[in-house]
C-alpha angles and dihedrals in degrees: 000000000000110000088239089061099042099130079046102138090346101080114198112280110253117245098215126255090282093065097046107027111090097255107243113225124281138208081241094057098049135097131031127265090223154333107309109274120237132212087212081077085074089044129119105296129198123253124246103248099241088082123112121243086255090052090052095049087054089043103063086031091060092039097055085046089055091045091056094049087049089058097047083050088239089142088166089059091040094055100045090052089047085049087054092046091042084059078049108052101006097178101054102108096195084070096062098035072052090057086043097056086043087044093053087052087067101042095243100138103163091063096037078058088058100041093048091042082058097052097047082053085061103039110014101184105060121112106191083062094055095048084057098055087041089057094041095049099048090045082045083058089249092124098152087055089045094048079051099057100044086051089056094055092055091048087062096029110022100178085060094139088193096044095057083044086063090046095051095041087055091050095053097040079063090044089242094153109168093046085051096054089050088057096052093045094053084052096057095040078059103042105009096194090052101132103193093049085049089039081045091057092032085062096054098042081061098055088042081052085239097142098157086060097041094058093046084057094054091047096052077053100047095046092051101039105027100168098054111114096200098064089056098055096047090053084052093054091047100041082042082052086045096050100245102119093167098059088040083059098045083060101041085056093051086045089051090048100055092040115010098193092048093143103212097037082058086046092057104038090053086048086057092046090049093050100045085055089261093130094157089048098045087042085059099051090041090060091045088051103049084037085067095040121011083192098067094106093181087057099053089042090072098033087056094055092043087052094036083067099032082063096235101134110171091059083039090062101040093062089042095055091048079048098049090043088062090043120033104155089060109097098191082072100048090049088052092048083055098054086053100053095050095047081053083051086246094139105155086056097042097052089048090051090058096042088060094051087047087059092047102046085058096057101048091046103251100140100170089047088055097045093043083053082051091049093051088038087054093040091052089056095050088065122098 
């Protein structure tokens, strides 16, 4: 078999719907840790006023240094030059809320909690602050002190959107449904335009199956934020559940107008394309989607089985390896993935690639999936 011609008579091994459907939204997926982070957070600070005039020199010095580290992405740089300026001006707690929103760039959360902890010691009204120690704790896994922290946001500010959208984050991540839908609905009895908290109940009327309800959700949204992308592409995944692709596309096109590099709204448009027999169309909206986000595994999926017949292997294999990263017990990726490598004249690989769907075909008892891996296995072998 010529490496041009390597799908020839084995066609690429579906993934199953879940890998390829736009996932509609779920009760899981729904809600936000915490208040949107800032850089500005990082940003120049002012100084307390018991410094010298020396210390205050250092101090704005250091402070431009570590904006300029925050802006090349160096966070490492940027937290050892706000350590230096916290020995200078220790009670400045914009410094320390500063080290917990670098902290939380890294993913260091238990060290973002303490620096945000000291910064509420030293200014304890401050919200911002406590939204950072409640999204550091709940990334940290501390989500009862972080339900109590955002609790105890509401009970000084009790119109605090975000804060209710922690609440409510925390209460579905334990599956807790029906406080979560309390929660939206306070929200919204608060601020009745608010689309996460509507995006938030038209998540869990679709896991209750309620559609009807769901949709009527969206539109409230929708009438009352219309340029908000996101509704639109909530409503696509649920019209596209519900069997209705040309409504799903109406949305997705007022989604892309409104934000052109909306990732989702780019997946799932490329999904409806591929399924109405548009393949150069839907290839075009799938790069743009994994352009905007590399992590976005339904996407390349289907990327990888659009390039897999066009022929263009390297790019094949690239979304196939990120696929099979995400999903390593599913052996139809790993077969794709296969198919890729050897049209690349990567054979070792290829064949090694194979080999391991045929194992775990076998374990998951898919005999004829694992039959048709040793038939291309044998058939490769077969080639000069």
């Amino acid at each position: 078999m010529k490496r041009n011609s390597v799908v020839g008579g084995f066609v690429a091994a579906g993934l199953g719907l879940c890998a390829l459907m736009p996932a509609p939204a779920t009760a899981q997926g729904s809600g936000v840790s915490s208040v949107q982070l800032r850089g500005a957070d990082a940003g120049l600070l002012l100084a307390t006023s018991n410094l010298t005039a020396a210390q205050q020199s250092q101090l704005e010095s250091l402070l431009r240094q570590g904006q300029r580290r925050l802006k090349a992405k160096d966070y490492a740089g940027a937290i050892a030059i706000y350590q230096q300026a916290a020995a200078v001006d220790s009670a400045n707690p914009r410094i320390f809320s500063g080290l917990g929103y670098l902290y939380i760039q890294q993913q260091n959360y238990p060290e973002a909690v303490a620096a945000y902890r000291q910064a509420i010691a030293l200014e304890g009204d401050n919200l911002a602050f406590r939204y950072g120690l409640a999204h550091s704790l709940f990334r940290n896994g501390n989500s009862d002190e972080a339900l109590a922290t955002y609790q105890a946001i509401l009970q000084n500010a009790p119109k605090e959107a975000n804060a209710y959208l922690g609440v409510a984050a925390i209460q579905l991540q334990r599956q807790d449904y029906q406080a979560a839908t309390q929660t939206y609905t306070s929200l919204v009895g608060i601020n009745p335009g608010n689309f996460q908290a509507l995006i938030g109940l038209s998540n869990l009327a679709i896991q209750a199956k309620n559609y009807d309800q769901a949709i009527d959700y969206l539109t409230q949204g929708i009438k009352a934020n219309p340029r908000q992308d996101s509704l639109y592409v909530k409503a696509a995944s649920l019209y596209s559940l519900l069997g209705q692709p040309e409504v799903a596309r109406q949305n997705l096109k007022k989604a892309l107008a409104l934000k052109p590099d909306n990732d989702e709204a780019n997946y799932q448009m490329g999904y409806i394309l591929y399924q109405v027999g548009q393949p150069e169309a839907a290839l075009g909206h799938l790069l743009k989607a994994v352009r905007v986000n590399p992590d976005l595994i339904p996407a390349h999926a289907l990327l990888g089985q659009l390039l897999l017949g066009r022929q263009q292997y390297l790019r094949a294999a690239i979304s196939y390896r990120i696929v099979a990263k995400a999903m390593p017990e599913n052996p139809s990726v790993l077969y794709n993935l296969g198919l890729a490598l050897w049209g690349q004249g990567q054979r070792d690989q290829a064949k090694y690639a194979i080999n391991s769907a045929v194992v775990l075909y076998q374990q998951q008892g898919n005999q004829a999936g694992a039959q048709r891996a040793r038939e291309l296995i044998e058939f490769w072998a077969s080639q000069p």
